[in-house]
Structures are given as structure tokens and as C-alpha cells.
C-alpha angles and dihedrals in degrees: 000000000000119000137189120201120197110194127042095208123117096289095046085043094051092041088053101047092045088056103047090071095054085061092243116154103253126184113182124200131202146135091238108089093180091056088049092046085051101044090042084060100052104042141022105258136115116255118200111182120227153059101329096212093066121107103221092050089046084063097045099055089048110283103150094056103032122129094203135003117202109195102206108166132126093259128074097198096056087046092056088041085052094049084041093057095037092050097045097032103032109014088231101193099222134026127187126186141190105234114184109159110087084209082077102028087053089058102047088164097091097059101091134112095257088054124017100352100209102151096193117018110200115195118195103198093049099047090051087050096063087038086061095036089056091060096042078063105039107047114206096024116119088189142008130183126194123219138188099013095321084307100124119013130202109211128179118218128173114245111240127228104261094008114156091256094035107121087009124124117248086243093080104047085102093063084057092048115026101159108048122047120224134150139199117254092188158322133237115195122177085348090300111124106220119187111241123245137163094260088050116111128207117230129199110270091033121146107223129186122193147173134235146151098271098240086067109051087095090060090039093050097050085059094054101034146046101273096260117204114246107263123259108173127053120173111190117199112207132045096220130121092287100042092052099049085055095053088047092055108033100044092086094053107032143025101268129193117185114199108205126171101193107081104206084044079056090052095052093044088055095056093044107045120067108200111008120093120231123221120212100209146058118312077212096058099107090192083059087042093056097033082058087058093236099179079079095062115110093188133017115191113191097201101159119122091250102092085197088048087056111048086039092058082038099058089039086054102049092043080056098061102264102152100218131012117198103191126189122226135182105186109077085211095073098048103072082042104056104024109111098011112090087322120087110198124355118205128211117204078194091059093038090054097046098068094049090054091053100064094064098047091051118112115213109044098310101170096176144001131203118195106216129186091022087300095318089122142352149216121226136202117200137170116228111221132185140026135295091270101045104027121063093219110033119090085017122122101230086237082062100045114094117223125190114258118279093029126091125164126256111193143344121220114204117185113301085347130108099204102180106219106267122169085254106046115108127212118234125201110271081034110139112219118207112206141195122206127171097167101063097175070081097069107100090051086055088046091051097053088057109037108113124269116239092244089062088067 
């Protein structure tokens, strides 16, 4: 697959750099001739200099033959003129854009070929709003990925010192839990991904991802965690996009305070929100932390567009008694740095954005991607086609199925049904396979095993 990738920031950078190792034919394009210099040396991908909406260098980095082009830039306008000029000069096949401003992404109308042909729209901030959203609801829980329509989710929680299936073996994780069936994806400990298996046994500090129906996770989750009280408090600091969508959403469930320093941005917040009150300060200023009274807080979420402002009200607020902080960074390089110190949970709009990406990059019937460990690994979710002489995988017992190493399957959605993965379960053709992979140099093995035999068109 060619691809063409407009935008060196960090999303262009870490989609190109997840797709150089799936031996893809990348061209990247951006202004900054220093970013290219550095990203050419450190993967195998072609750079062209230059403003990425422009026909003639459309051409130049590969236009009249790409498969894709993913306009990734900071502006929205030069992504949809990009789209524009690959779909009426080059008939480009798909076009993806990185659309930021709600004022577009409220009339959706305009994005067809006949007007502003933008095949797959991907929206950070709203993306990283329902991210955030998903673990106000679900206390205890780093991650949690949705699949088949919300039907079966995928959450990571951390494993607690003296927890009831702390030093057990995976195999008797049905005698804790004998009416609802769920099973382990995977473990990170000390960074280190291990493949489950019944003789496996979970140790304190353990990062530990499983699968459930989705009506279940709250069950699931009592049995591997402290039971946590539901929240109450959330107190959001910045008035941004994002901070705004929370509020939006949270202030009819929960008791939401939103910390903004601009005044007329105040103003705005206040006429649009119902229920949630608007601070007019600085989420940093430990005397309006206190006055708020933030050892209250059940949650504090730093979701300005200053990554330093964040982790520093973060850390205050923390030190303060806040009970959880969620804090949103941009630079990768802070992630690894500040996660599981003060800080709870750290949120990348990159890595949010890059799943979503994904899906639509993924050959087979991949119907949705989510990027786990900042890229380190990811979930898959694939529809099996086909019949037991012509499909690898329907008509199979999973047990008989062979999966590349380092990949094992979660979960299978059929129809209305949650069917959690066990060695005798057989796939049927529609099912919906839900995969964990943690060696991604493995990807195009998994897409071959669910691309779609001839027979199926």
C-alpha cells in the first residue's frame, strides 16, 4: 500500500513510524526540512519538502499512484484542500483529514465527494473526550476500548498489592467469577508484554488488560480491584475544546467544576454549559485549588493546550488531595516520564488519533483499531468472511486457528451476543473477532487471515 502522510508532527511522525515496520511504502510531507532530515534517519520512509496541499508537490511525493493520503497538519484548512486537490487531480481512492475545529465537524454535510471529498474525518479532541468520559465512569480503569458498536470493551487496570487475584493462576479466574465470562488479553509488567496463559499468575503492580461484555466490566472490575465509590466531583482545568465537551458531558452526572483563565472564554463557557460552574483563574493557583475545596475532588482533569501547565496543576492538585488526576499531554516525551508518578492516568490526543487512523489503513475487514501502550501494542477488531474451505478462521475451533506469535483472540461478537474467546468456540462467518497483539511487526499475517475470499464479492 502506498501511502502518503501530510504532516510531520507528532501524528504524521508516529503513523509513520508504526507503519514502517509493516513494510508499507510511506512518503511523508512537510515545510520543516529539519523534522524530515530527523524522521528519514530514523525510519525507512521517503521525505518532500514542502506545503502538502499543493498539486505539483502532490505529484512529487507519489500522488497519481497512492493508495491513501492522511492529511495530518495543524491546519484544517490545508488537510481538506489536500483531500480537494488528491481527489480532482489524482483520484486519490481514500482521503483521510485531521479536522479540529467543531464549526466543520458540526456540518458534516460538506465532506463528499461532490463538495469537500474527505472519505474518514478523525477529530482529536473529540476522540480524547470520550477517552476521558469512559474512565470518569468506570473508577479504577487506566484504558478502555470499546468494540462492535460498545458491545464488548477491553479495559486496563493495574493489579493491587493483596487483591483477591493477586499470586493466583489465570485458570481460576472462573471460581471468582462464575457468572460472568471474561478473560485476560494481556499483561504488562515492568513494561514487558507476557501472553496469558492458565499457569500465568498475576503480580501486584501488574498492568492487566481484559475483555468482557460490556455490561459486565463493573462486575469484572470489583473482583480485581478495591471496591471504589462511584465519583461525584470533577473538576476540569482548561476551557478549551476538550474541557468544554467534558463538562458538557459530565455535568448531568456528576458535580462539575470547569477552571478557565481567559475571562470572555468564561463568558462563553457559562452560556453554553447547564449545570456545570465556571471558574474564572488559574487551574495552578494552589489558594483557588484549596478555596474549591479540591481534596473533594474525586477526579481533576488538566485539559488545557500547555502540556507543563498540565502536569504542574496536576501534581498541585494531586499534592492537594485530589483522588485521581487524568492529564493531557501532547509530547510523547513526557508520557513515559510522568505516568505513575503523582499523576494517575496521562492522555495522548497523538495516540488517541492514531487508532482511529488505523482502521482505516488496515487491509482484511478491520472495523476498528485501538492503539494501546503509546503504540506499543494494539486491539483489533476484524470480521471473519467466508466459509471453512476458503476463510482461515471460519468453520475453525479457536484452539485450531493459528495465530501468529505474540497474538491471541479476546473475544467474538456475534450479532447481539458477547461470546468471551474459549479453545472450543467456532467462528462462524459476520463474527466479529476481537484481537490482541503485542508484536505488531505481526500485522499483515493477522490482515491476511481476514481479507475477504473472491468468492465473498
Amino acid at each position: 500500500m502506498k501511502i502518503i502522510i501530510l504532516g510531520a508532527g507528532n501524528v504524521g511522525s508516529n503513523l509513520a513510524q508504526n507503519l514502517s515496520k509493516e513494510a508499507s511504502d510511506i512518503t511523508i510531507v512537510d515545510i520543516d526540512a529539519d523534522r524530515l532530515r530527523e524522521l528519514q534517519d530514523r525510519f525507512d520512509i521517503r521525505t518532500v519538502r514542502g506545503n502538502g496541499s499543493h498539486p505539483d508537490l502532490l505529484r512529487t511525493a507519489g500522488a497519481e499512484d497512492a493508495d491513501m493520503i492522511i492529511a495530518v497538519t495543524d491546519s484544517d484548512e490545508v488537510n481538506m484542500v489536500a483531500c480537494q486537490v488528491a481527489y480532482s487531480i489524482f483520484r486519490t481512492p481514500t482521503k483521510i483529514a485531521r479536522i479540529r475545529a467543531s464549526a466543520y465537524i458540526e456540518h458534516s454535510g460538506i465532506f463528499r465527494n461532490e463538495a469537500m471529498p474527505v472519505d474518514f474525518i478523525v477529530n482529536p479532541e473529540k476522540i480524547v473526550t470520550e477517552d476521558i468520559c469512559r474512565l470518569v465512569d468506570n473508577p479504577g480503569a487506566l484504558q478502555i476500548m470499546e468494540f462492535a458498536s460498545g458491545q464488548a470493551q477491553l479495559v486496563g487496570i493495574k493489579a493491587y498489592y493483596g487483591g483477591p487475584l493477586v499470586d493466583q493462576e489465570l485458570r481460576y479466574l472462573s471460581q471468582h467469577m462464575p457468572d460472568v465470562d471474561t478473560r485476560v488479553a494481556a499483561i504488562f509488567r515492568k513494561n514487558r508484554p507476557i501472553i496469558p496463559e492458565g499457569d500465568t499468575v498475576i503480580e501486584a503492580d501488574d498492568e492487566v488488560f481484559f475483555i468482557a461484555a460490556s455490561r459486565d466490566i463493573q462486575t469484572v472490575m470489583r473482583e480485581w480491584r478495591r471496591a471504589e465509590r462511584p465519583n461525584r466531583r470533577i473538576i476540569i482545568a482548561g476551557g478549551g475544546n476538550i474541557g468544554q465537551g467534558l463538562a458538557r458531558v459530565l455535568e448531568h452526572k456528576y458535580g462539575v467544576r470547569i477552571i478557565e483563565n481567559n475571562r470572555e472564554r468564561c463568558y462563553e463557557l457559562s452560556e453554553s454549559l447547564d449545570r456545570a460552574i465556571v471558574l474564572l483563574g488559574n487551574a495552578s493557583d494552589r489558594d483557588l485549588l484549596i478555596e474549591e475545596n479540591i481534596e473533594q475532588a474525586d477526579v481533576f482533569c488538566a485539559v488545557t493546550d500547555d502540556d507543563e501547565a498540565n502536569i504542574m496543576s496536576s501534581m498541585l492538585a494531586k499534592s492537594l488531595g485530589a483522588k485521581k488526576v487524568i492529564t493531557l499531554i501532547n509530547n510523547p516525551a513526557y508520557v513515559d516520564l510522568i505516568e505513575g508518578s503523582e499523576i494517575d492516568i496521562a492522555i495522548s490526543p497523538q495516540q488517541a488519533s492514531l487508532g482511529e487512523i488505523l482502521t482505516h489503513i488496515r487491509r482484511g475487514d478491520v472495523v476498528r483499531v485501538h492503539s494501546l501502550r503509546r503504540g506499543a501494542a494494539e486491539a483489533i477488531e476484524a470480521i471473519a468472511h467466508g466459509d471453512s474451505k476458503n476463510s482461515k478462521v471460519v468453520g475453525h475451533s479457536l484452539e485450531d486457528i493459528e495465530l501468529p506469535p505474540g497474538t491471541n483472540i479476546g473475544a467474538i461478537v456475534r450479532g447481539n451476543e458477547v461470546i468471551i474467546a474459549h479453545d472450543d468456540v467456532v467462528v462462524e462467518s459476520d463474527d466479529h473477532l476481537i484481537l490482541f497483539l503485542v508484536d505488531k511487526s505481526r500485522i499483515p499475517e493477522v490482515e491476511k487471515m481476514f481479507q475477504a475470499p473472491l468468492s465473498f464479492f
